[in-house]
Each structure stands twice: as structure tokens, then as C-alpha cells.
LONUBA-300934 format. One record per residue (C-alpha): residue number from 1; residue in three letters; z negated, x, y negated. Coordinates in steps of 0.2 Angstrom, whole numbers, plus 5000, padded with zeros to 4 digits. Layout:
% residues N
{site NUM, ALA, {Z, X, Y}}
...
END
This chain:
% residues 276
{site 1, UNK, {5023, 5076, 5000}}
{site 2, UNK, {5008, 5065, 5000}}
{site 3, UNK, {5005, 5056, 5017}}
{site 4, UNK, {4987, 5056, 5021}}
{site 5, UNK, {4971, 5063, 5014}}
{site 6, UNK, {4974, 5082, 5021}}
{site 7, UNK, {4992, 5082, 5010}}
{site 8, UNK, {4988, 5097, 4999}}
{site 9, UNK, {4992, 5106, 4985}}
{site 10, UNK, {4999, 5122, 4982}}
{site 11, UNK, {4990, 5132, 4969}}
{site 12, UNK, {4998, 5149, 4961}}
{site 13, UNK, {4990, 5160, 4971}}
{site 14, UNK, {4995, 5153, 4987}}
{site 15, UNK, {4980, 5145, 4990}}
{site 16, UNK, {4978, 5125, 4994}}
{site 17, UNK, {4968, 5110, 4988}}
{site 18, UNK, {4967, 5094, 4995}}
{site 19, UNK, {4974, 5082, 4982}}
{site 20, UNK, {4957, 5073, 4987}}
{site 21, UNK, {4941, 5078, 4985}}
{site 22, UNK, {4922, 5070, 4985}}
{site 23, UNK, {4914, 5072, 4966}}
{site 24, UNK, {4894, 5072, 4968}}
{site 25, UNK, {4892, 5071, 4950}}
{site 26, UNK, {4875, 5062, 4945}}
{site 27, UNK, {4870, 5062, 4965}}
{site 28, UNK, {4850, 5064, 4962}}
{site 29, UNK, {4845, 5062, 4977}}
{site 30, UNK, {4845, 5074, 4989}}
{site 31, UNK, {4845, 5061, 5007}}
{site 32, UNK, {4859, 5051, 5000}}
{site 33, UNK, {4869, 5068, 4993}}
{site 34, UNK, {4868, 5077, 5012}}
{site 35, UNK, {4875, 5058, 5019}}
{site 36, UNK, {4890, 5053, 5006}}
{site 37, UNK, {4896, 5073, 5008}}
{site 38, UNK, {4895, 5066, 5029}}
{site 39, UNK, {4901, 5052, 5026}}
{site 40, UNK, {4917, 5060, 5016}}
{site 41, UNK, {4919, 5073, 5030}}
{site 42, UNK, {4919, 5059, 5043}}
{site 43, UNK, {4932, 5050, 5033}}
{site 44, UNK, {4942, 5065, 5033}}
{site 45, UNK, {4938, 5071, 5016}}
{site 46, UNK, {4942, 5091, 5015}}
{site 47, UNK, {4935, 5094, 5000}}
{site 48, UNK, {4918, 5093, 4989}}
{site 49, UNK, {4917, 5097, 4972}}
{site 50, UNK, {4898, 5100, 4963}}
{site 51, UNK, {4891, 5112, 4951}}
{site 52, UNK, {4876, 5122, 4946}}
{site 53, UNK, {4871, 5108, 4934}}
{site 54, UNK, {4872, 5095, 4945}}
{site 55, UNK, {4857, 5101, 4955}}
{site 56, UNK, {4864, 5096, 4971}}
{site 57, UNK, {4871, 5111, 4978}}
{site 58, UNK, {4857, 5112, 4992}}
{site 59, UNK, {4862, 5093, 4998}}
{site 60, UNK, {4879, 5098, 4998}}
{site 61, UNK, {4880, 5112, 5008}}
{site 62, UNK, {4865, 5104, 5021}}
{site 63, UNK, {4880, 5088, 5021}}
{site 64, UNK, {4894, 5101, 5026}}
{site 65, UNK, {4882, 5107, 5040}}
{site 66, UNK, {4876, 5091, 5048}}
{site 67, UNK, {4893, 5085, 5047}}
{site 68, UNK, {4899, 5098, 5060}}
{site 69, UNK, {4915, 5102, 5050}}
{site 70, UNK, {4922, 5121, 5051}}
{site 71, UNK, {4919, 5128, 5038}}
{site 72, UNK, {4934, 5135, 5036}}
{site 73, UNK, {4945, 5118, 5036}}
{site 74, UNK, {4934, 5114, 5020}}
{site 75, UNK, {4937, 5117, 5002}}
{site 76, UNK, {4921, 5118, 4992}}
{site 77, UNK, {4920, 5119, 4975}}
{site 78, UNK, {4909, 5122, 4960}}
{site 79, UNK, {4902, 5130, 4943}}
{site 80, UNK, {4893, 5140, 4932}}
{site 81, UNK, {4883, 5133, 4920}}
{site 82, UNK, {4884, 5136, 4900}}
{site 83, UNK, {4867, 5144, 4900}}
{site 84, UNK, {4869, 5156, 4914}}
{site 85, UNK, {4889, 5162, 4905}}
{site 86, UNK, {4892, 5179, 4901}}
{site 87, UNK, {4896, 5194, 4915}}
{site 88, UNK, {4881, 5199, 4921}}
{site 89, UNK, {4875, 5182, 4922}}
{site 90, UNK, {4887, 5173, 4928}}
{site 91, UNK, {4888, 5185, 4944}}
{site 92, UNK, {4869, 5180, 4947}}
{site 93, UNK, {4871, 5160, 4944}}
{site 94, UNK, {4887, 5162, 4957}}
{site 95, UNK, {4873, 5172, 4970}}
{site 96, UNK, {4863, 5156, 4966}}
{site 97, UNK, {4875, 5143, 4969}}
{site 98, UNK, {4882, 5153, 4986}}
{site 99, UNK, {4863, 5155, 4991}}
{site 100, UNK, {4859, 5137, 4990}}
{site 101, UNK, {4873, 5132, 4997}}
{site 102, UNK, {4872, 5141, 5010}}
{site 103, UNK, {4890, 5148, 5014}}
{site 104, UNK, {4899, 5166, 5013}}
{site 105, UNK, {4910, 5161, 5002}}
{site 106, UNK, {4917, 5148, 4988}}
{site 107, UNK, {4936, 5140, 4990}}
{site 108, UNK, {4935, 5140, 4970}}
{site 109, UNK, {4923, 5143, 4958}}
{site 110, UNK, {4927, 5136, 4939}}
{site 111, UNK, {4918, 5139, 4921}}
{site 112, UNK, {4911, 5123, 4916}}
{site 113, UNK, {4915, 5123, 4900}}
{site 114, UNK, {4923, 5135, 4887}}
{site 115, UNK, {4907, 5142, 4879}}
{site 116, UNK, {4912, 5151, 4863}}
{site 117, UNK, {4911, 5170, 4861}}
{site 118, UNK, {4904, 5169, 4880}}
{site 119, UNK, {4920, 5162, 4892}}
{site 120, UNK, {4930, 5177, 4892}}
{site 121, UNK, {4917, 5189, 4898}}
{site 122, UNK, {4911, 5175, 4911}}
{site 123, UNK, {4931, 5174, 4915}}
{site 124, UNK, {4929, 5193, 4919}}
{site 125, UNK, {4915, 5190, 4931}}
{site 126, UNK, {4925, 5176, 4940}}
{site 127, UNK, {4938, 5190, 4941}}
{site 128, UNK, {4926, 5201, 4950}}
{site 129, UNK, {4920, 5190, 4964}}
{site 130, UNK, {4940, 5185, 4964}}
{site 131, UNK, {4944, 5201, 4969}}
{site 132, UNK, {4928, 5205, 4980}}
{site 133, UNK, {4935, 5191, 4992}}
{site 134, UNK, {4918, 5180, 4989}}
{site 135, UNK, {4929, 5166, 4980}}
{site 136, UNK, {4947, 5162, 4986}}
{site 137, UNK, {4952, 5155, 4969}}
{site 138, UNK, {4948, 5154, 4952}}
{site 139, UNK, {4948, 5141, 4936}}
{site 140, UNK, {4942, 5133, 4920}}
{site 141, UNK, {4935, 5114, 4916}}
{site 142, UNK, {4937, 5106, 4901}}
{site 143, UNK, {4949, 5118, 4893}}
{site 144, UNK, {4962, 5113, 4879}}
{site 145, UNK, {4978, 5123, 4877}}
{site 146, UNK, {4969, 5134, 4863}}
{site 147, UNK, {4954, 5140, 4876}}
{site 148, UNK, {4968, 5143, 4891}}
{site 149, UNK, {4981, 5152, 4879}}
{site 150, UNK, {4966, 5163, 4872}}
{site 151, UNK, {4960, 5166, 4889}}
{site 152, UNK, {4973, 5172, 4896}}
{site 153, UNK, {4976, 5183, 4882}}
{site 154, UNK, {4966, 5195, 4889}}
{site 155, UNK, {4963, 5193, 4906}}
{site 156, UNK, {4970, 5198, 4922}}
{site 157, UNK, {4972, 5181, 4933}}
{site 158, UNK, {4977, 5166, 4929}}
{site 159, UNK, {4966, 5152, 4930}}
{site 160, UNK, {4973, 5143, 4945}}
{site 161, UNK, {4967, 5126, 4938}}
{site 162, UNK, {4959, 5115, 4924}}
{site 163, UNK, {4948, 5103, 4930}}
{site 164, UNK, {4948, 5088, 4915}}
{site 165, UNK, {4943, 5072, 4910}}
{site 166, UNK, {4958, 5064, 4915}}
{site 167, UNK, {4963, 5044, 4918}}
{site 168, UNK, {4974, 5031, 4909}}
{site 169, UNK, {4962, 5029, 4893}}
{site 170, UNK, {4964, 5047, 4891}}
{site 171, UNK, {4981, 5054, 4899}}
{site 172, UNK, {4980, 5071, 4892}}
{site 173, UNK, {4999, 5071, 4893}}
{site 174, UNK, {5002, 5086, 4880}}
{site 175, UNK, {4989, 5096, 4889}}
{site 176, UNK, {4997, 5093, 4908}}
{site 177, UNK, {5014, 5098, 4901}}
{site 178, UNK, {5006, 5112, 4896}}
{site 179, UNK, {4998, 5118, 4913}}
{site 180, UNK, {5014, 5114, 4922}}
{site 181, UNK, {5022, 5125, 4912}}
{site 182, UNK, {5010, 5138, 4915}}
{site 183, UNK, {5008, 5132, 4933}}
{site 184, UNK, {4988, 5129, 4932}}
{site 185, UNK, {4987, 5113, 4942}}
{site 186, UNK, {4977, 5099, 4935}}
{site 187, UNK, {4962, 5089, 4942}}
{site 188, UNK, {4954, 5074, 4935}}
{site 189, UNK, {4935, 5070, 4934}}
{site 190, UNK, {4931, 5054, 4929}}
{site 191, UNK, {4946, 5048, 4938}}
{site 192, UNK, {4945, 5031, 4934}}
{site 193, UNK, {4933, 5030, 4917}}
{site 194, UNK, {4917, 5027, 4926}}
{site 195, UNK, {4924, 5012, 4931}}
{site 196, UNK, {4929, 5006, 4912}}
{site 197, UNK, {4945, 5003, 4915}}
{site 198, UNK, {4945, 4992, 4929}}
{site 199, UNK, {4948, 4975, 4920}}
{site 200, UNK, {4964, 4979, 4913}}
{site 201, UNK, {4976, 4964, 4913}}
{site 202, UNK, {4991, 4978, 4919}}
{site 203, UNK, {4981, 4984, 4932}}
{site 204, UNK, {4973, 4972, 4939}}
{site 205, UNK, {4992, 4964, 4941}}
{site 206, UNK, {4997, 4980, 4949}}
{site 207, UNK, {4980, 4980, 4961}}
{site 208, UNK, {4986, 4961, 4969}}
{site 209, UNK, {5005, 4967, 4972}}
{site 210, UNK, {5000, 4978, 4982}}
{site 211, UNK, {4985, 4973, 4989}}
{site 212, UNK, {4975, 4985, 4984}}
{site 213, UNK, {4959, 4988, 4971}}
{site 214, UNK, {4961, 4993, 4954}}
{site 215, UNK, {4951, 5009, 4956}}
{site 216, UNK, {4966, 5014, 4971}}
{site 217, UNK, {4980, 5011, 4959}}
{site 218, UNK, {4972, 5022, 4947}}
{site 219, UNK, {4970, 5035, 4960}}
{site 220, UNK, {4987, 5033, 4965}}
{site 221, UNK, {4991, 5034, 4947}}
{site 222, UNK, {4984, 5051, 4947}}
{site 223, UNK, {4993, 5058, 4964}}
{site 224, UNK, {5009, 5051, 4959}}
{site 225, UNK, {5009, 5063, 4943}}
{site 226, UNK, {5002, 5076, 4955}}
{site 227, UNK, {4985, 5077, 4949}}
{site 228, UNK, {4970, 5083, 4960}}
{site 229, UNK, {4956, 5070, 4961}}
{site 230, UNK, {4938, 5070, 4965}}
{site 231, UNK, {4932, 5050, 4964}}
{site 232, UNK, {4913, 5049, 4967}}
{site 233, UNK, {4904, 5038, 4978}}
{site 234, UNK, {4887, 5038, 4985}}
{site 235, UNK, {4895, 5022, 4997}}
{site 236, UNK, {4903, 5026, 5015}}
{site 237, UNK, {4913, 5010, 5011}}
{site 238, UNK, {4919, 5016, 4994}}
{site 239, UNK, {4921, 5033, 4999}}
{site 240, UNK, {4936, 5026, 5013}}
{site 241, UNK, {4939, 5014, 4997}}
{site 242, UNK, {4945, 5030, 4988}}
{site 243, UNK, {4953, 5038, 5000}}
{site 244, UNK, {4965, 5023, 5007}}
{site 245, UNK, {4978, 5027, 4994}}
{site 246, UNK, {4993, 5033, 5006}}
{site 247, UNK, {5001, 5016, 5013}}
{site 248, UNK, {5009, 5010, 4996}}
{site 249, UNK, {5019, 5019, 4984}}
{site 250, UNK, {5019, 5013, 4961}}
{site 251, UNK, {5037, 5010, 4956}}
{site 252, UNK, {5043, 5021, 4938}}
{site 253, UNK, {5039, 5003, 4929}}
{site 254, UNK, {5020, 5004, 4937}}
{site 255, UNK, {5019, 5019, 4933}}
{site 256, UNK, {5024, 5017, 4915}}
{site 257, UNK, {5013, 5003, 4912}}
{site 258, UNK, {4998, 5011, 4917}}
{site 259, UNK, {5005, 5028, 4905}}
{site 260, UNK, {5007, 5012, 4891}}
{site 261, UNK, {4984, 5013, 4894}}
{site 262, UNK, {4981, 5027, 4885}}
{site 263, UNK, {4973, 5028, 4870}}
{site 264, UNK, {4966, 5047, 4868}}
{site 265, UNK, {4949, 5037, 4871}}
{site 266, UNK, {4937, 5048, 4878}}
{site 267, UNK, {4922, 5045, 4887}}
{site 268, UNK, {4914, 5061, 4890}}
{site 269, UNK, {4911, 5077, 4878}}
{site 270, UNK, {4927, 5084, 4868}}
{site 271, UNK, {4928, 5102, 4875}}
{site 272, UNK, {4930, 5106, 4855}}
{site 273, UNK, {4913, 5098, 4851}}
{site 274, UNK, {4899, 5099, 4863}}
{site 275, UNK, {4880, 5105, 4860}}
{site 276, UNK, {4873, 5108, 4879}}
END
């Protein structure tokens, strides 16, 4: 299933996503955003995840272009904002984003976070340029099982995935159960903690066995409980880093020392409680 940085997941609308994607998260600089999304592309990254927020959309679609790539063999993803949710405007932010990345279409657009009394009118929007062909697929971040199960109440698509804070400090078990039944996939930002989880003992026992870093046994970790990645790197050398996870496999005991990790600990905002 997973061989090399193209293997792909099959998402419920038929759709695929590469199980390995570049995050451009905090990537302020516009020179050195437009040469790690080239620098991924040359790696044989297929996929590049950013958001309205990020402010980086611009970089990201120059990158793609400089890079040469076909368009068409890329799978670019990113988001509407919490101030811009609701239908009318999250239509116009998702003009925005496509206008400053300067493409036809999105492989996926998701809602950034599940703003109350506004998500479901911004789902409807989503659902719109869905069905207006200007967004193969469609998705939620940062979504607990009480957002996804109220979403889909009422609406007419399923979210084809739920892109979370996600690594062995926070494993998010109940809440992956929970989209496999429901066949949402998962993806995991913050794939390895921000790099705060690096030190473990387990780990870094695990890393020398194989002869690999830390970071990469996490981010084999991931794939091996079929999760969807997006490690972030401004670095050519970190970006191959990231993506040399292929050639080595965790045994069930690997795996279930790193599973032994978690501690609900979260590093970013709980989707529950957040005031931006």
C-alpha cells in the first residue's frame, strides 16, 4: 500500500490524496515559501497544504509554477478562514484564495475551524463550489465528533476528511475510530508536536534500530495507522528528511510503544475553546 511518496489514499468520493503532503504553516516569507513548495515538488512531493490565514497562498501557487509541475498531478489544498465563514462569504474568500493562487481549481478545500452558529452555512457553500466543479473534494479541520455528527445532520456531502492535530502526545484514537467508521480520512497537522516530542527515550530507541530520525518514525507512525501527513519544512534537506519514510517498516511492539505516548496533551487550540 505504501511504497513511495505518490502511494495515495482513496478518499469517499473517489478522489486521491497523497499520504504526503508539504505544510507551509508559519512560512512568512514569501522567497523562501515559492523555494520549499519547489523544493518538495522536486523531491517528488505531490501535495501542498496552506490556508487563507497563512498568507502564503501567493508563494504557493508562484512555487507550483516555477517548479514546472502539471498542475494536474498536484493536489493542493487550503482554507477558509473563521472571519470570512458563512455562505456568502465563504464563496468570496474561496474567489480569493483561487485568485491568489492562481489556479482553476482546488483538489480540496476545508473549513478551518468549526465556528459556532456559522460552519454549517459555510459547509453549504463548500457544497456549492463542490458541485460547481471548482473544488474536487471537500472537508473539515479541527472538528470533534460532536461538530462532524451535527454537520452532517443537515447536509448533503460528507466531509471527505478531518484534518487534526494529530501525533503520539495526542492520538486522538476515539476521534479516528470515529471517522473510519464514518469513512472521513484523517490528516495530521503538527505531525510530530513541533518537534516536542523528539527526545523520547522510546523513540529515540526505535529511530537507531532502524537507522532512521525520530521525526521519521513518527511519520511512519502516522502512515502506518493510515493517516495523511503534511510535515513542514522550510529546508530541501528536511523536506527529503520527511519524505524518506518508505524503506523501513514499525513492528505491532513499535507501534505500540509509540501508541503507549499519548497523553491527550495538546499543543494547539482545543476545537471546543478557541477565541480567533
Amino acid at each position: 500500500m505504501l511504497k513511495n511518496l505518490q502511494s495515495k489514499k482513496t478518499l469517499h468520493n473517489g478522489i486521491e490524496i497523497p499520504y504526503v503532503g508539504l505544510g507551509v504553516y508559519q512560512m512568512k516569507d514569501p522567497i523562501e515559501t515559492v523555494q520549499a513548495v519547489k523544493s518538495a515538488i522536486e523531491t517528488g512531493y505531490l501535495s501542498v497544504d496552506t490556508a487563507a490565514v497563512y498568507g502564503n497562498e501567493e508563494s504557493v501557487g508562484q512555487g507550483v509554477k516555477e517548479s514546472g509541475a502539471n498542475r494536474k498531478d498536484l493536489f493542493i489544498t487550503s482554507k477558509v478562514w473563521n472571519s470570512d465563514q458563512g455562505y456568502d462569504t465563504t464563496l468570496k474568500a474561496f474567489e480569493t484564495s483561487l485568485k491568489k493562487l492562481d489556479m482553476d481549481y482546488m483538489d480540496l478545500y476545508l473549513i478551518h475551524w468549526p465556528v459556532e452558529g456559522k460552519y454549517k452555512d459555510t459547509w453549504k457553500a463548500l457544497e456549492r463550489l463542490y458541485s460547481e466543479g471548482l473544488v474536487k473534494s471537500i472537508g473539515v479541520s479541527n472538528f470533534h465528533q460532536h461538530h462532524l455528527e451535527d454537520l452532517m445532520s443537515s447536509s448533503n456531502e460528507k466531509p471527505v476528511i478531518n484534518q487534526i492535530e494529530c501525533h503520539p502526545r495526542l492520538s486522538q484514537e476515539k476521534l479516528k475510530a470515529f471517522c473510519q467508521e464514518e469513512n472521513i480520512a484523517v490528516e495530521a497537522w503538527s505531525p510530530i508536536a513541533q518537534g516536542r516530542v523528539l527526545d523520547e527515550p522510546a523513540l529515540k530507541q526505535i529511530a537507531e534500530k532502524h537507522g532512521k530520525s525520530s521525526a521519521q518514525v513518527i511519520l511512519r507512525w502516522h502512515l502506518q495507522n493510515d493517516v495523511v501527513i503534511i510535515p513542514k519544512s522550510v529546508h530541501a534537506n528536511r523536506i527529503k528528511e520527511n519524505a524518506d519514510l518508505f524503506n523501513f517498516e514499525l513492528s505491532s511492539d513499535e507501534m505500540n510503544k509509540i501508541n503507549d505516548l499519548n497523553q491527550n496533551e495538546r499543543f494547539g487550540p482545543d476545537p471546543d475553546n478557541f477565541d480567533f
